[in-house]
mmCIF file of the N, C-alpha and C atoms, coordinates in Angstrom:
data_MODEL
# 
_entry.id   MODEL 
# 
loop_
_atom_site.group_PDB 
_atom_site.id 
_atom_site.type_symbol 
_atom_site.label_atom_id 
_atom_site.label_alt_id 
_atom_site.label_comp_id 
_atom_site.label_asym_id 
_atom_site.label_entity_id 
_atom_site.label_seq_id 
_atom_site.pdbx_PDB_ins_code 
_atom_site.Cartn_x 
_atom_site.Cartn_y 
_atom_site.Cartn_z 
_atom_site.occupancy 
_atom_site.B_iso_or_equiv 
_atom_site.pdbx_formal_charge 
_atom_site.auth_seq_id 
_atom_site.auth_comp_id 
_atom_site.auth_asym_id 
_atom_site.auth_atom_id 
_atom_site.pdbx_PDB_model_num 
ATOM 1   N N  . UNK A 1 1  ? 106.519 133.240 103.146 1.00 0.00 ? 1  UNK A N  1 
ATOM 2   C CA . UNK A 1 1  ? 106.902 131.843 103.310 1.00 0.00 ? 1  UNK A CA 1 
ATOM 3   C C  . UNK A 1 1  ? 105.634 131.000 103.319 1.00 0.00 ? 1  UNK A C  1 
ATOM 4   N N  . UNK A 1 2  ? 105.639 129.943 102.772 1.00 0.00 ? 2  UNK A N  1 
ATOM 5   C CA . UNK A 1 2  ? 104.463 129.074 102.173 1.00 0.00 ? 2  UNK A CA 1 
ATOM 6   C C  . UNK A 1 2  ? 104.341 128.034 103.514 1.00 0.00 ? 2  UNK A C  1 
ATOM 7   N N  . UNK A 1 3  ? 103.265 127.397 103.748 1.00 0.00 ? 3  UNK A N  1 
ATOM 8   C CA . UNK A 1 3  ? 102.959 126.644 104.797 1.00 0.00 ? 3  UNK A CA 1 
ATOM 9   C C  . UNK A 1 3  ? 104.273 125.304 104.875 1.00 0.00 ? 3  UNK A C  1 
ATOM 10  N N  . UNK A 1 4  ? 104.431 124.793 103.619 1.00 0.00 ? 4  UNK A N  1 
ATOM 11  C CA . UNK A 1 4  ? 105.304 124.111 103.524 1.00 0.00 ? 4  UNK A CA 1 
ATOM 12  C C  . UNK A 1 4  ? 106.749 124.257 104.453 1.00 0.00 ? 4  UNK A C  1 
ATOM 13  N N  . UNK A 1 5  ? 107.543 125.249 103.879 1.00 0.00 ? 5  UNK A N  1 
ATOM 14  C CA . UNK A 1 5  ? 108.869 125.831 103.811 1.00 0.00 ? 5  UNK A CA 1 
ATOM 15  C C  . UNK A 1 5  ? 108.620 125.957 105.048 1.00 0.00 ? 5  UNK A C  1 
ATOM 16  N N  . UNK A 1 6  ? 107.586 126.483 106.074 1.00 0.00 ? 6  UNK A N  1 
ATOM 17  C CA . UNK A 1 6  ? 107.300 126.659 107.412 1.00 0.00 ? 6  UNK A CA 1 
ATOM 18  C C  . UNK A 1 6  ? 107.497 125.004 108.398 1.00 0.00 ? 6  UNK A C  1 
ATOM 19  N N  . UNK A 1 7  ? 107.319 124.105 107.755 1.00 0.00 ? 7  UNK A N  1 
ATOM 20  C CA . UNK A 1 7  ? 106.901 123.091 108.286 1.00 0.00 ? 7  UNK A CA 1 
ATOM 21  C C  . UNK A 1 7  ? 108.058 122.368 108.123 1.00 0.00 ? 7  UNK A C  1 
ATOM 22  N N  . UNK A 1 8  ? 109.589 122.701 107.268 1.00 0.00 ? 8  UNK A N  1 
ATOM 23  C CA . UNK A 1 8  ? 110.485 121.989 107.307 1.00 0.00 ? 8  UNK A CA 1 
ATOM 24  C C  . UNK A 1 8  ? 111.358 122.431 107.481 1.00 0.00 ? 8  UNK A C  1 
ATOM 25  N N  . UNK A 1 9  ? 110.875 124.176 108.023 1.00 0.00 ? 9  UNK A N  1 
ATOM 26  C CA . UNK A 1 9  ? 112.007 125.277 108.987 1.00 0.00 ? 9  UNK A CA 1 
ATOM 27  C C  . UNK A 1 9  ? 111.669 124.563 110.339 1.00 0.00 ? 9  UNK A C  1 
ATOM 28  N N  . UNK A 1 10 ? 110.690 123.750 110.710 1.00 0.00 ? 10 UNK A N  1 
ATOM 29  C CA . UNK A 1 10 ? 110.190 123.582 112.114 1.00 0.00 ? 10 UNK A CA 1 
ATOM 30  C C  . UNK A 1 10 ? 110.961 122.074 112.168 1.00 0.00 ? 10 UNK A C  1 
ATOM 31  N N  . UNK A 1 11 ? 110.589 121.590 111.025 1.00 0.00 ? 11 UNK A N  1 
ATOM 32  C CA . UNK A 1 11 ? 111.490 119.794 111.138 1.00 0.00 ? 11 UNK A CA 1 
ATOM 33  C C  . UNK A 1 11 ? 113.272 120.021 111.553 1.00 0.00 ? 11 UNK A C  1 
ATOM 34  N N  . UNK A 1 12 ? 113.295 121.183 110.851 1.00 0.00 ? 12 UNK A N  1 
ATOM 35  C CA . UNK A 1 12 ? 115.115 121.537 110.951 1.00 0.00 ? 12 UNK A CA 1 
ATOM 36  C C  . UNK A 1 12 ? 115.364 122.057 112.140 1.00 0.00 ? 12 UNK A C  1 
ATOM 37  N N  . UNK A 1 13 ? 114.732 122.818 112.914 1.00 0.00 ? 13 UNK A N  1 
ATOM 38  C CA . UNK A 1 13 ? 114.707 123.202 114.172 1.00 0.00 ? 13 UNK A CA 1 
ATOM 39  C C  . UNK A 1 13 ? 115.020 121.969 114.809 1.00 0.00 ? 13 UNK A C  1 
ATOM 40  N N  . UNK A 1 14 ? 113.651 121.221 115.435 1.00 0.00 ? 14 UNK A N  1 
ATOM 41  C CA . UNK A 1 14 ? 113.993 120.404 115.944 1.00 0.00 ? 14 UNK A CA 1 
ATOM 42  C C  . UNK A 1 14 ? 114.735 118.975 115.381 1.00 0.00 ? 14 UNK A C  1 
ATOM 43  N N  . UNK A 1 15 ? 115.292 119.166 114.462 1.00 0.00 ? 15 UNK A N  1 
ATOM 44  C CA . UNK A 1 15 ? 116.671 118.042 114.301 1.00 0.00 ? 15 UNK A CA 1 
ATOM 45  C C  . UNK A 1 15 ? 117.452 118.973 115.360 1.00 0.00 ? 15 UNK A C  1 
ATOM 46  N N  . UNK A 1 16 ? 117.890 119.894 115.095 1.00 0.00 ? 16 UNK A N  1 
ATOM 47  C CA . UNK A 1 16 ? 118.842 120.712 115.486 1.00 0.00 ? 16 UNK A CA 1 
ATOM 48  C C  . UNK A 1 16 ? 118.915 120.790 117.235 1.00 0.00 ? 16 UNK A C  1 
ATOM 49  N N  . UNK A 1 17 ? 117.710 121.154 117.698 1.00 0.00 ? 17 UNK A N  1 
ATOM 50  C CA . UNK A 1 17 ? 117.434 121.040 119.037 1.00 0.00 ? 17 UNK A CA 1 
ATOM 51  C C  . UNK A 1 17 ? 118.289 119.610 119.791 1.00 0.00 ? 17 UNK A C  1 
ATOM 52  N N  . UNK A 1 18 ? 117.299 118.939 118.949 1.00 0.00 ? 18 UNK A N  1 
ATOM 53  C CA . UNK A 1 18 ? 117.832 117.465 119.473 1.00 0.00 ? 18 UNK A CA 1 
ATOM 54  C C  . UNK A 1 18 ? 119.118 116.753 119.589 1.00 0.00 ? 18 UNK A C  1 
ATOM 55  N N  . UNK A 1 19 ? 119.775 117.258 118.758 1.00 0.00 ? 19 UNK A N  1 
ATOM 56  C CA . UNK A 1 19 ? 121.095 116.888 118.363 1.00 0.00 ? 19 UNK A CA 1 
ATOM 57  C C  . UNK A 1 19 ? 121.977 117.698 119.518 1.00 0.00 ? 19 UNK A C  1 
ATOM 58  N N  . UNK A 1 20 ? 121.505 119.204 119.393 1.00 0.00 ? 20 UNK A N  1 
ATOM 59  C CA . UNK A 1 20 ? 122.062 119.818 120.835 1.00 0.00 ? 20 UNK A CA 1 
ATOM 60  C C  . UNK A 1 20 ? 122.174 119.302 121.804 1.00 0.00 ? 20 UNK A C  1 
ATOM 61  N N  . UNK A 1 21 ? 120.298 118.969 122.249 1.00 0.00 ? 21 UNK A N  1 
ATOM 62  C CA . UNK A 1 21 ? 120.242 118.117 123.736 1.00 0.00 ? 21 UNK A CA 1 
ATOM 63  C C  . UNK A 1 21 ? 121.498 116.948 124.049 1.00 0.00 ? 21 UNK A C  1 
ATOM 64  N N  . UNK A 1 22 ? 121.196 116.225 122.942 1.00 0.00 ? 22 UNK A N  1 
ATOM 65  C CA . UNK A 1 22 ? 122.109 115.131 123.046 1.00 0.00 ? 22 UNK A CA 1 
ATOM 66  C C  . UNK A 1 22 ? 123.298 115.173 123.014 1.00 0.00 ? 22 UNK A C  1 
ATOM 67  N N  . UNK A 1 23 ? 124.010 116.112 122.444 1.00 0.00 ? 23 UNK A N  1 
ATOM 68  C CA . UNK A 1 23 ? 125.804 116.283 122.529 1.00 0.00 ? 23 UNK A CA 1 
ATOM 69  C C  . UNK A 1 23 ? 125.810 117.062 123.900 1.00 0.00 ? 23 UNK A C  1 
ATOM 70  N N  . UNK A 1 24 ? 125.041 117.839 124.183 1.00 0.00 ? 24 UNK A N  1 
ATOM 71  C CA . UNK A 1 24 ? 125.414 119.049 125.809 1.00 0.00 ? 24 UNK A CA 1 
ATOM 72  C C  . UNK A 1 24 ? 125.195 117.892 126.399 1.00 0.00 ? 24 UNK A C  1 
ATOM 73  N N  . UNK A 1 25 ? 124.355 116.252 126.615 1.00 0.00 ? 25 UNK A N  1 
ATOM 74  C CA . UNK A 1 25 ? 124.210 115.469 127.587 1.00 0.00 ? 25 UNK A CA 1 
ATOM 75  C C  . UNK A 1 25 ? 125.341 114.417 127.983 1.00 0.00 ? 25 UNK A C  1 
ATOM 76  N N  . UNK A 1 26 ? 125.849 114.359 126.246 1.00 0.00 ? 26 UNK A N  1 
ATOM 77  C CA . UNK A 1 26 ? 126.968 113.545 126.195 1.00 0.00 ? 26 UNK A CA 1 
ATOM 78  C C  . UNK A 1 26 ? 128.422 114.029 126.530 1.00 0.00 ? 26 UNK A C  1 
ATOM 79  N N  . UNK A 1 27 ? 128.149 115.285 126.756 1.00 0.00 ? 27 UNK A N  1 
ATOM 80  C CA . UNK A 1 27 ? 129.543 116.090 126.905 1.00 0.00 ? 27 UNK A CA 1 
ATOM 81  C C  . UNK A 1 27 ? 129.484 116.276 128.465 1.00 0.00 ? 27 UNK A C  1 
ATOM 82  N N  . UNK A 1 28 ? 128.269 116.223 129.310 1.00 0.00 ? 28 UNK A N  1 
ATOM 83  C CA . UNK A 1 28 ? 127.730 116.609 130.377 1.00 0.00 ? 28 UNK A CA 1 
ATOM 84  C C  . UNK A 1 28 ? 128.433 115.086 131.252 1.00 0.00 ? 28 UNK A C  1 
ATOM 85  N N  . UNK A 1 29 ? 127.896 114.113 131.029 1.00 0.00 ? 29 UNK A N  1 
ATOM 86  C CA . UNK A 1 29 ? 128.405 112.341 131.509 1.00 0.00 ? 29 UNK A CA 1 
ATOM 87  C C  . UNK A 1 29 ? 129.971 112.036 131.558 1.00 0.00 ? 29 UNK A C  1 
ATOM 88  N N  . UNK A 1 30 ? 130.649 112.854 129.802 1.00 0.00 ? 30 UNK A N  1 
ATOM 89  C CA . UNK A 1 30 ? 131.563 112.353 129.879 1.00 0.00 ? 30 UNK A CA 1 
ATOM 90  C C  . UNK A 1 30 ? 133.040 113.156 130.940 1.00 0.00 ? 30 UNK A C  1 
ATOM 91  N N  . UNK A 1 31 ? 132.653 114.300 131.013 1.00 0.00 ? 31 UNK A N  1 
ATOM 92  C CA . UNK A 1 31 ? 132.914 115.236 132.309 1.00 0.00 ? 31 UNK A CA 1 
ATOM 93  C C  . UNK A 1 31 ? 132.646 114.770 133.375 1.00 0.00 ? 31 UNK A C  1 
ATOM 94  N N  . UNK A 1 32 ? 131.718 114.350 133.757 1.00 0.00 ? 32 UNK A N  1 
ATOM 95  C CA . UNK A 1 32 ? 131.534 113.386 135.577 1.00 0.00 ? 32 UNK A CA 1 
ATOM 96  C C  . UNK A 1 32 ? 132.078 111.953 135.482 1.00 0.00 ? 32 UNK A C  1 
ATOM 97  N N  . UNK A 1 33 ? 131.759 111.507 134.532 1.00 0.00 ? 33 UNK A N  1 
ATOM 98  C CA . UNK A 1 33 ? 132.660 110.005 134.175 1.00 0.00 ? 33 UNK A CA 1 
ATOM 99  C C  . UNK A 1 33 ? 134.334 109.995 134.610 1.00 0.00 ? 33 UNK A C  1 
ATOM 100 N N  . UNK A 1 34 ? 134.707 110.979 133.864 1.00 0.00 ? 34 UNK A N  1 
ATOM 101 C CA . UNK A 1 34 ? 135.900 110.905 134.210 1.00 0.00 ? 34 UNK A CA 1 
ATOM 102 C C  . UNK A 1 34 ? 136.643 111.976 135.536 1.00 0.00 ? 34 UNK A C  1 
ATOM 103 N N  . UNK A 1 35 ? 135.474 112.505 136.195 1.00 0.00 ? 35 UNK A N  1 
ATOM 104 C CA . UNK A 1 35 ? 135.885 112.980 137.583 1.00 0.00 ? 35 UNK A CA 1 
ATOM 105 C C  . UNK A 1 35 ? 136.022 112.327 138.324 1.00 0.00 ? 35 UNK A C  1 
ATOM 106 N N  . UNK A 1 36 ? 137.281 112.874 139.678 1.00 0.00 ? 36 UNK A N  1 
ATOM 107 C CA . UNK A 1 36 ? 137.275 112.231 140.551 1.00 0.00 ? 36 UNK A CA 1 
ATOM 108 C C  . UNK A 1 36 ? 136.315 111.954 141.655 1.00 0.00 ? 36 UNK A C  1 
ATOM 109 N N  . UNK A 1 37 ? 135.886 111.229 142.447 1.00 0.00 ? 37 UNK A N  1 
ATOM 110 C CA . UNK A 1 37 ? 135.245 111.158 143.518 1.00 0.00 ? 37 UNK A CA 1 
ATOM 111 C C  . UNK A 1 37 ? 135.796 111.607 144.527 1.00 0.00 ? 37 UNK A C  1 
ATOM 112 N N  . UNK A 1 38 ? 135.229 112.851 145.028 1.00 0.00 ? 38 UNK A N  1 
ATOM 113 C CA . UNK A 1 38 ? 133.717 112.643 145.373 1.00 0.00 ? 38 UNK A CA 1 
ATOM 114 C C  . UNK A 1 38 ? 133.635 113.968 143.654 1.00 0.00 ? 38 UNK A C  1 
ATOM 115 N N  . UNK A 1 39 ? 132.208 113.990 143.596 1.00 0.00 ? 39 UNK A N  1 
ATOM 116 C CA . UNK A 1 39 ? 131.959 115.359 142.661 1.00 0.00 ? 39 UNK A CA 1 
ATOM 117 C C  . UNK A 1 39 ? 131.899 116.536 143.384 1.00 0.00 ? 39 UNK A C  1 
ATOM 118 N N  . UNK A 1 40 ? 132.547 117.278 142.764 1.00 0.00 ? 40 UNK A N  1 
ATOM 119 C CA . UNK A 1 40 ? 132.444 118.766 142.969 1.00 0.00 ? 40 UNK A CA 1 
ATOM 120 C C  . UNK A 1 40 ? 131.049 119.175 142.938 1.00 0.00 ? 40 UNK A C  1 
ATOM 121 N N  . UNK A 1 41 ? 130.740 120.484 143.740 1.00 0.00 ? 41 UNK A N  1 
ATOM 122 C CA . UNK A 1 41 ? 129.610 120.955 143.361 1.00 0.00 ? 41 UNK A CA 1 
ATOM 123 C C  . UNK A 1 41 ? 129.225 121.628 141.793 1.00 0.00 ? 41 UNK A C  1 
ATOM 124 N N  . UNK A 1 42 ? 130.107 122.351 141.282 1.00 0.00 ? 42 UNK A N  1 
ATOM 125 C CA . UNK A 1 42 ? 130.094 122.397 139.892 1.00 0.00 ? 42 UNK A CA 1 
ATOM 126 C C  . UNK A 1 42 ? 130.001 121.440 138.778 1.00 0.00 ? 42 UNK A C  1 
ATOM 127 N N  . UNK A 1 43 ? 130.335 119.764 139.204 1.00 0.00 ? 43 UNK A N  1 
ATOM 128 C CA . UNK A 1 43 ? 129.904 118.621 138.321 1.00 0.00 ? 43 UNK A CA 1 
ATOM 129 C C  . UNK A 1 43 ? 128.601 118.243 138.582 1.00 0.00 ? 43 UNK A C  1 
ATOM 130 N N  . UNK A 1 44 ? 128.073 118.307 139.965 1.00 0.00 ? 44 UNK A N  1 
ATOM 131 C CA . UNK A 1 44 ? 126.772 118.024 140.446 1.00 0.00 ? 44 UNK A CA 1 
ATOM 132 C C  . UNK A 1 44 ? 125.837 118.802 139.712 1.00 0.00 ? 44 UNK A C  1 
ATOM 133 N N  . UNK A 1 45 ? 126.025 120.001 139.743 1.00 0.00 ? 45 UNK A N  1 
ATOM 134 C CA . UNK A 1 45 ? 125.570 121.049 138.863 1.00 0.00 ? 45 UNK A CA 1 
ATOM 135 C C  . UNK A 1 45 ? 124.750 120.916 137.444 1.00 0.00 ? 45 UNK A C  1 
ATOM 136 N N  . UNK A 1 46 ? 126.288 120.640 136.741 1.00 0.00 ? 46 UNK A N  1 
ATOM 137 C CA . UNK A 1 46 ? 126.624 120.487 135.770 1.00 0.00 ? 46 UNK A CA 1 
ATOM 138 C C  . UNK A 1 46 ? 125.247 119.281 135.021 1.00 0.00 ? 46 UNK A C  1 
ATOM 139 N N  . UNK A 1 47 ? 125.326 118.404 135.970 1.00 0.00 ? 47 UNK A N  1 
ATOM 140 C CA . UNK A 1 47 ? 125.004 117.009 135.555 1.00 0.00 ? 47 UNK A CA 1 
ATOM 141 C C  . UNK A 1 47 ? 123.110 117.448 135.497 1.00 0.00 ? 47 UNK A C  1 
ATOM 142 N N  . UNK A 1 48 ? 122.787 118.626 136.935 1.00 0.00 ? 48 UNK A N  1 
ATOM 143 C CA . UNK A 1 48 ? 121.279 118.277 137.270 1.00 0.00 ? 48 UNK A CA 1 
ATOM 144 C C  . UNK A 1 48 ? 121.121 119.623 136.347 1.00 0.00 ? 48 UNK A C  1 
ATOM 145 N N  . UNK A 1 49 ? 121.981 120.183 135.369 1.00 0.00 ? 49 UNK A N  1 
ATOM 146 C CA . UNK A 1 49 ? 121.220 121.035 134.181 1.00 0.00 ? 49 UNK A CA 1 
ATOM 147 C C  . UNK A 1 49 ? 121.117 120.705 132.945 1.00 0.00 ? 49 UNK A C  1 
ATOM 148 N N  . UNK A 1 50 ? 121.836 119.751 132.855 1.00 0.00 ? 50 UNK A N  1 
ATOM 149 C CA . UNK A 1 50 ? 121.725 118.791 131.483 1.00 0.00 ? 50 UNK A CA 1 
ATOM 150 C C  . UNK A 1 50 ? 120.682 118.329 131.539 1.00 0.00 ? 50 UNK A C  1 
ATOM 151 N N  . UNK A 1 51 ? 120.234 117.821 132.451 1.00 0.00 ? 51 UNK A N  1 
ATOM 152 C CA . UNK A 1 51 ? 119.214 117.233 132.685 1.00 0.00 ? 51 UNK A CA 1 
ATOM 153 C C  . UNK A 1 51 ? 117.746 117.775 132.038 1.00 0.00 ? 51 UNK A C  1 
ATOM 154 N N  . UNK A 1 52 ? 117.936 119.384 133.302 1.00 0.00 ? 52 UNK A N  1 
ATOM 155 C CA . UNK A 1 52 ? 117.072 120.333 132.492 1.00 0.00 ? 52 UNK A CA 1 
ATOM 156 C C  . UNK A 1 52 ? 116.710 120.555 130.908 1.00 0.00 ? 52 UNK A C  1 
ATOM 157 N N  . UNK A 1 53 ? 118.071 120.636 130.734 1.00 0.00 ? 53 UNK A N  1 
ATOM 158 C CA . UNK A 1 53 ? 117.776 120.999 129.137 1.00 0.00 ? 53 UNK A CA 1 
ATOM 159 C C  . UNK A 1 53 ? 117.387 120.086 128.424 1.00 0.00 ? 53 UNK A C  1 
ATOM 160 N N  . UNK A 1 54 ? 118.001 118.910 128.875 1.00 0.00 ? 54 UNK A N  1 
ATOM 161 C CA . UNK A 1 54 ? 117.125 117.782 128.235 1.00 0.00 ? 54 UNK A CA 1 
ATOM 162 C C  . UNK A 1 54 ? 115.520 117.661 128.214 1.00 0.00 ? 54 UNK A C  1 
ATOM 163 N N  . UNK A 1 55 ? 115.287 117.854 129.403 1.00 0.00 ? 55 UNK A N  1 
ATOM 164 C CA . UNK A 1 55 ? 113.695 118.067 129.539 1.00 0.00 ? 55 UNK A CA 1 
ATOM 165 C C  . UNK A 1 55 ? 112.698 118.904 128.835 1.00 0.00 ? 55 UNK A C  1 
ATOM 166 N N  . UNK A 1 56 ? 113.716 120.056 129.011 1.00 0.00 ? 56 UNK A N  1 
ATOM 167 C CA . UNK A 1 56 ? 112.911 121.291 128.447 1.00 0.00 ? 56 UNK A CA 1 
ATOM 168 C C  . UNK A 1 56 ? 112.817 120.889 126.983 1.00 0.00 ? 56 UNK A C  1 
ATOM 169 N N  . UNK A 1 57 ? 113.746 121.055 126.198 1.00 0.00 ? 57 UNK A N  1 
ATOM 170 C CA . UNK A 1 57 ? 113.726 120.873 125.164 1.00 0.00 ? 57 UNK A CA 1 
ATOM 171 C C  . UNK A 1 57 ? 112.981 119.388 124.399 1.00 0.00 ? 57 UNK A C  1 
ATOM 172 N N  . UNK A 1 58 ? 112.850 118.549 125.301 1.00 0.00 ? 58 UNK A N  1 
ATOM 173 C CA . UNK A 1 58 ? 111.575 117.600 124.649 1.00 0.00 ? 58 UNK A CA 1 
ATOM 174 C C  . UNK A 1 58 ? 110.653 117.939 124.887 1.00 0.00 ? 58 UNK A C  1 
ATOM 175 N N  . UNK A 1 59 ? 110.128 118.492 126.179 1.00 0.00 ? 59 UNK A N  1 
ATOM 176 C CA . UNK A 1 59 ? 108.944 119.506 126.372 1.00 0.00 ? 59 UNK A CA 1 
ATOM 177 C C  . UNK A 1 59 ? 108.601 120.308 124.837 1.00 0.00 ? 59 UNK A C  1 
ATOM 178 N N  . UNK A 1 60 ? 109.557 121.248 125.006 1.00 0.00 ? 60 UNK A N  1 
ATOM 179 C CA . UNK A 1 60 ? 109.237 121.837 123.735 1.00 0.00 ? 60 UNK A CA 1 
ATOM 180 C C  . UNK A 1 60 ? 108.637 121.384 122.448 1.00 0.00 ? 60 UNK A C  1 
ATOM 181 N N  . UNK A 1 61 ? 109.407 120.602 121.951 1.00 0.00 ? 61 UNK A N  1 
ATOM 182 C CA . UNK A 1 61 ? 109.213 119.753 120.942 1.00 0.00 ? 61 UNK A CA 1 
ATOM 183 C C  . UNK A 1 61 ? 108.176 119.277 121.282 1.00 0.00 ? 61 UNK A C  1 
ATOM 184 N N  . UNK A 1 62 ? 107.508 118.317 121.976 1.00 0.00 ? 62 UNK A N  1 
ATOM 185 C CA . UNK A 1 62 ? 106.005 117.973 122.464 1.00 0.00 ? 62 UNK A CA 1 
ATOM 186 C C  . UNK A 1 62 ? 105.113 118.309 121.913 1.00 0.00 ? 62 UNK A C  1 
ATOM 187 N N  . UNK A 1 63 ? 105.371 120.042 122.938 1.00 0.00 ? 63 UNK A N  1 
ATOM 188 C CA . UNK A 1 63 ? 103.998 120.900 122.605 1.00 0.00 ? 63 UNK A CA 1 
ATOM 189 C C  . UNK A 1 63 ? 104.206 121.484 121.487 1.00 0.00 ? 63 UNK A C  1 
ATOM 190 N N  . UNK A 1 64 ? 104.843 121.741 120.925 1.00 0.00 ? 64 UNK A N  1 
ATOM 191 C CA . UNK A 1 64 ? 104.959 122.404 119.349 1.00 0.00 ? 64 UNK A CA 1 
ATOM 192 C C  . UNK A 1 64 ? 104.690 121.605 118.299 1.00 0.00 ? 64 UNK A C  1 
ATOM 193 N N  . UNK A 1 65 ? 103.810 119.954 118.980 1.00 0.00 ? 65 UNK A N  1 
ATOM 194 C CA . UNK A 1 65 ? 103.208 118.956 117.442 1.00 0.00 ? 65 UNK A CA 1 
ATOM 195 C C  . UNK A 1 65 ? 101.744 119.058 118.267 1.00 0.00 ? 65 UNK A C  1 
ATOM 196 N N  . UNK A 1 66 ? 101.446 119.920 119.376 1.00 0.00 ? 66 UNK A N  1 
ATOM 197 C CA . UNK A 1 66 ? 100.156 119.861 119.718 1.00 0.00 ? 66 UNK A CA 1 
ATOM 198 C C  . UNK A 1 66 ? 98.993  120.712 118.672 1.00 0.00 ? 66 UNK A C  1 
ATOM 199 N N  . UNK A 1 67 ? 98.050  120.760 118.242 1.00 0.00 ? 67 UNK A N  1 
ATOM 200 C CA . UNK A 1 67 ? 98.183  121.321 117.341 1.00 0.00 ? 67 UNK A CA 1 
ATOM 201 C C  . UNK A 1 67 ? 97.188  122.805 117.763 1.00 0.00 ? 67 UNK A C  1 
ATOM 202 N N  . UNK A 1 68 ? 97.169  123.763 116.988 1.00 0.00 ? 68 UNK A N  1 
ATOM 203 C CA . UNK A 1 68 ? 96.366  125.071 118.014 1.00 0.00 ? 68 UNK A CA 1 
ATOM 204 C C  . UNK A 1 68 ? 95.227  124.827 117.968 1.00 0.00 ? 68 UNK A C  1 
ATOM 205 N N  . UNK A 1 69 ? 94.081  125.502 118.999 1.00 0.00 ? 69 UNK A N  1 
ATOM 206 C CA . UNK A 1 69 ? 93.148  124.932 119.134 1.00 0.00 ? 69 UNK A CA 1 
ATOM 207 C C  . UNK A 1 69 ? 92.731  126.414 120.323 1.00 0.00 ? 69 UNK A C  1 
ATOM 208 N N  . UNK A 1 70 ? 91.548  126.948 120.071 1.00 0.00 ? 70 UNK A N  1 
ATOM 209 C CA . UNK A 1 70 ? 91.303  128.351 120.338 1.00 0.00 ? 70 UNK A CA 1 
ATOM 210 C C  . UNK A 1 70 ? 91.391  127.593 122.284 1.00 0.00 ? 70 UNK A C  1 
ATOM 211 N N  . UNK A 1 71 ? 91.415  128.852 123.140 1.00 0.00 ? 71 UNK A N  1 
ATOM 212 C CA . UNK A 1 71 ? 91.443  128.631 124.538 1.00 0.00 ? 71 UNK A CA 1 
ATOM 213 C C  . UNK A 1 71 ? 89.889  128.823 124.670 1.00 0.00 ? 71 UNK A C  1 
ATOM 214 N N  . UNK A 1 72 ? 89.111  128.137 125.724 1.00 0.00 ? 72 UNK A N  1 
ATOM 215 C CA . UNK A 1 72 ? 87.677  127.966 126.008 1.00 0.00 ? 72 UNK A CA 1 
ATOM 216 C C  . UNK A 1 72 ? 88.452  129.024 126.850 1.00 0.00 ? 72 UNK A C  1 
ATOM 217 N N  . UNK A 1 73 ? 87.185  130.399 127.370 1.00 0.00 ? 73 UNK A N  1 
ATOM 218 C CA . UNK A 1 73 ? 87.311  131.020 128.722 1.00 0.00 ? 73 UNK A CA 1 
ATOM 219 C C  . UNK A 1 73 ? 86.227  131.275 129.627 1.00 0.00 ? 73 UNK A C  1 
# 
């Protein structure tokens, strides 16, 4: 695989990532939105791992445009 084809397996990734984050977040809101009050512990849950993944996964994406660069030791 050519540097190229590498570099728009990585663009397709993260479309893909992102699009995840964002539907698991939107699917995550619209589940507590329409719960009753008070929230369950499983919506509370629910809500502070979306979160996570949201994070993580821009994390990711982040550091994967950092570019390599040898470790000083």
């Amino acid at each position: 695989m050519n540097q190229r084809n590498t570099g728009n397996d990585i663009e397709n990734m993260e479309h893909h990532a992102e699009e995840f984050v964002s539907l698991t977040f939107e699917l995550c809101e619209k589940r507590i939105a329409s719960a009753r009050p008070p929230l369950t512990a499983p919506q509370r849950a629910l809500s502070a791992a979306a979160m996570c993944v949201q994070q993580s996964v821009e994390t990711f994406l982040h550091v994967s445009k950092i570019p390599d660069q040898p470790v000083k030791e």
